[in-house]
N, C-alpha and C positions, 0 to 999 in steps of 0.2 A: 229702237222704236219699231212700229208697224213696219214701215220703206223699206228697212233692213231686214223684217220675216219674208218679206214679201220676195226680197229680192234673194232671199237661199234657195227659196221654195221653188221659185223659176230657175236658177243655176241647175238646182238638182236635177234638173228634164234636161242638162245638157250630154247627150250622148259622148262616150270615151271615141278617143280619135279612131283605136280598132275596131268599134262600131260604125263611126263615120265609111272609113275603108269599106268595109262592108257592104253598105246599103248601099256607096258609090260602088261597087264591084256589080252589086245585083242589077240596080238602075241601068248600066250598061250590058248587062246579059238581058234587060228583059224590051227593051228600048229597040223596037223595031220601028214599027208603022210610021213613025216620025222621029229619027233619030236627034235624040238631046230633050227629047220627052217620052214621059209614061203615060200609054190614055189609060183612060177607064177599065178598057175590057182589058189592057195587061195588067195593069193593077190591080183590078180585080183579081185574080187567078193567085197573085201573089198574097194577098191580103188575107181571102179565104183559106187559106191555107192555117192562118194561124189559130180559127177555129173561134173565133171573136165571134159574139151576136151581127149581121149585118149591121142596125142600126148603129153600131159603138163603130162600126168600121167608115161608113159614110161620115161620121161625126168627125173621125180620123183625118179623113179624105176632103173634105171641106175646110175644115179649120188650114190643112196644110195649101191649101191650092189658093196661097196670096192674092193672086190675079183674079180667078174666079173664071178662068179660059175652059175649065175641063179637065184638063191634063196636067198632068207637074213635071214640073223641068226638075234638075238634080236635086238642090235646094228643099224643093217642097217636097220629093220623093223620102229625101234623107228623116225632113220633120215627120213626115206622115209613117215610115217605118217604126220610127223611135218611140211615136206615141203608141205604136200598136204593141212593141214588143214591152212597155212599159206596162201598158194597161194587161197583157197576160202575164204581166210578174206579179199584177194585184193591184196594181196603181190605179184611183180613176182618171178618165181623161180633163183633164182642166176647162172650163169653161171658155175660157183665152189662154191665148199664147202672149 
């Protein structure tokens, strides 16, 4: 049924573990100003990089920031890469997570 399209469809957005490593690799090279978070303006710098419209990128960046602090801790940094590196393979960004 439905429940079960529903629920491939979100699986498929689950990053492979050597991407996880990754993002967590990155997260800690880019994790200054407040170590065990990413603010804005580091994230930023990383984000624009991948050459995404701003608004798809904030979109990214909002959905991921659970708390709604500003910043993302590992976690949200991990979601917010994956949805970016997705969305430049073609994918669009999902409404919800």
């Amino acid at each position: 049924g439905g429940r079960h399209a529903r629920q491939d469809s979100l699986s498929s957005w689950q990053p492979t573990v050597e991407r996880l490593e990754a993002y967590r690799e990155l997260f800690w090279s880019i994790s200054r100003a407040e170590p065990g978070y990413v603010s804005a303006d580091e994230g930023r710098e990383v984000f624009e990089r991948s050459g995404l419209p701003t608004s798809e990128l904030a979109q990214a960046w909002s959905m991921s920031d659970i708390d709604g602090d500003g910043r993302l801790a590992a976690g949200e940094f991990a979601c917010a890469m994956h949805l970016v590196a997705e969305r430049r393979g073609g994918r669009a960004i999902p409404q919800s997570l």
